[in-house]
Phi, psi and omega in degrees: 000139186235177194252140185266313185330311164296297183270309201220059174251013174204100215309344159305311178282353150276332158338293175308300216254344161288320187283325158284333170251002187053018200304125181270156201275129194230109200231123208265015187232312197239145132086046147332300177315299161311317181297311182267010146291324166318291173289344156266041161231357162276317201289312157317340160303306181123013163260163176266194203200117167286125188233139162235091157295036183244358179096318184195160163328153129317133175253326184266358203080336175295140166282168190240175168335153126261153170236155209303029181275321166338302162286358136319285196314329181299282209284356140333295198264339175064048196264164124284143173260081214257147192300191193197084176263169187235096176265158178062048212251282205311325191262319166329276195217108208266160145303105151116351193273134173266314160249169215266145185264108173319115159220157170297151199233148156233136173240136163238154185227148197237170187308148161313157198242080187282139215223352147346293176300316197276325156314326185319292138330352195291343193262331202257018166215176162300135194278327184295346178258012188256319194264352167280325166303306148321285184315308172297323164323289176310294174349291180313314175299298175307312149012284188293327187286343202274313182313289197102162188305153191281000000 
């Protein structure tokens, strides 16, 4: 799923990223709600779903907040999440940059983030602060996939 703002704010380049990448059009400011019907219904299919949940680009390369919509979408759907970190992105291709810098790209994937125990809960706490905890949570794992093993 891409930001339609982003990915598809100029019809080549949306082209590029539906046709080759298969990014589907997401729209992360207006009609949010639509989206995550969207994505749970490629997930109820039985695909998976790529999220950068921090929303937007890095300005510094550093990871940023997340934000809860991750955590809506789990316990909706009741998915595992699993983290994902993407190193050398940042270095890659900078925010503001057009073109991209031969660099190393590395993705590491830490155990799924099992998303039961926080359904449980779902009646017994406020949910944007349930999904803010998922979310901050998922966070916490990459983190942890960035640290490297103890």
């Amino acid at each position: 799923m891409g930001a339609r703002d982003y990915f598809f704010n100029r019809p080549l380049k949306g082209w590029f990223f539906h046709t080759f990448l298969k990014v589907i059009p997401f729209d992360r400011t207006d009609k949010v709600i639509e989206g995550l019907r969207l994505a749970r219904a490629v997930l109820d299919s039985g695909r998976p779903i790529l999220i950068y949940p921090e929303g937007k680009r890095s300005l510094s390369g550093e990871l940023q907040p997340f934000k809860p919509g991750i955590g809506l979408l789990a316990v909706q759907v009741g998915v595992p999440i699993v983290p994902c970190l993407v190193e050398g992105t940042y270095a890659a291709l900078p925010k503001g940059s057009f073109w991209a810098r031969r660099r190393r790209i590395r993705v590491t994937f830490g155990p799924p983030v099992e998303v039961d125990g926080y359904r449980a809960r779902h009646g017994e706490r406020e949910r944007v602060e349930l999904y803010r905890r998922i979310a901050d949570d998922v966070r916490q794992a990459i983190l942890k996939v960035q640290k490297g093993p103890d």
